[in-house]
C-alpha positions, 0 to 999 in steps of 0.5 A: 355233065353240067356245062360250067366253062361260060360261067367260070370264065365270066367270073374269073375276072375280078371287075365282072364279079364285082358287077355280077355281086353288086347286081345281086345286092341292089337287083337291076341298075342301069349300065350308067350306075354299074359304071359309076361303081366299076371304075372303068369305062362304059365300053369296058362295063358293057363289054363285061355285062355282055360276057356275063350275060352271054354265060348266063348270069345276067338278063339285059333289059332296054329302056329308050336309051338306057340298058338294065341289067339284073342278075339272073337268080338261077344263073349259078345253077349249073356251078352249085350243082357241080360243087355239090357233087364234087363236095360230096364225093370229096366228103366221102373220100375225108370219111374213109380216110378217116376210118383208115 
């Protein structure tokens, strides 16, 4: 079974899926530049880039005083994997109602 619970609750809050898509659109920023985007304090970026990076979807680098982050690119894996199984067998089940 694909262990799916660290990532859908990281991405349920909206502020840590802004960050985690921005850190896919422009690869590695600084927790100074992801908060200059978010809006919020840099605790509250930090504390989102830490349950981020705790389930698995984002890699923390330290450079003197500043931390980088990037997202990881396998860091869906386990959800992608776990939809397509769930869409196949939910395209199985539209076909054979369709045949009904």
């Amino acid at each position: 079974m694909y262990d799916c619970d660290p990532m859908f609750k990281a991405l349920a809050d909206g502020t840590r899926r802004a960050l985690f898509e921005r850190l896919i659109a422009d690869g590695e920023l600084s927790v100074h530049a992801l908060t200059r985007f978010a809006g919020v304090s840099q605790p509250m970026v930090s504390r989102h880039l830490g349950k981020l990076r705790r389930a698995g979807l984002v890699t923390a680098r330290r450079a003197g005083r500043e931390t980088y982050y990037t997202a990881r690119s396998k860091g869906l894996a386990p959800v992608v994997q776990w939809m397509a199984r769930y869409g196949a067998l939910w395209s199985q089940r539209f076909n054979a109602l369709e045949e009904l």
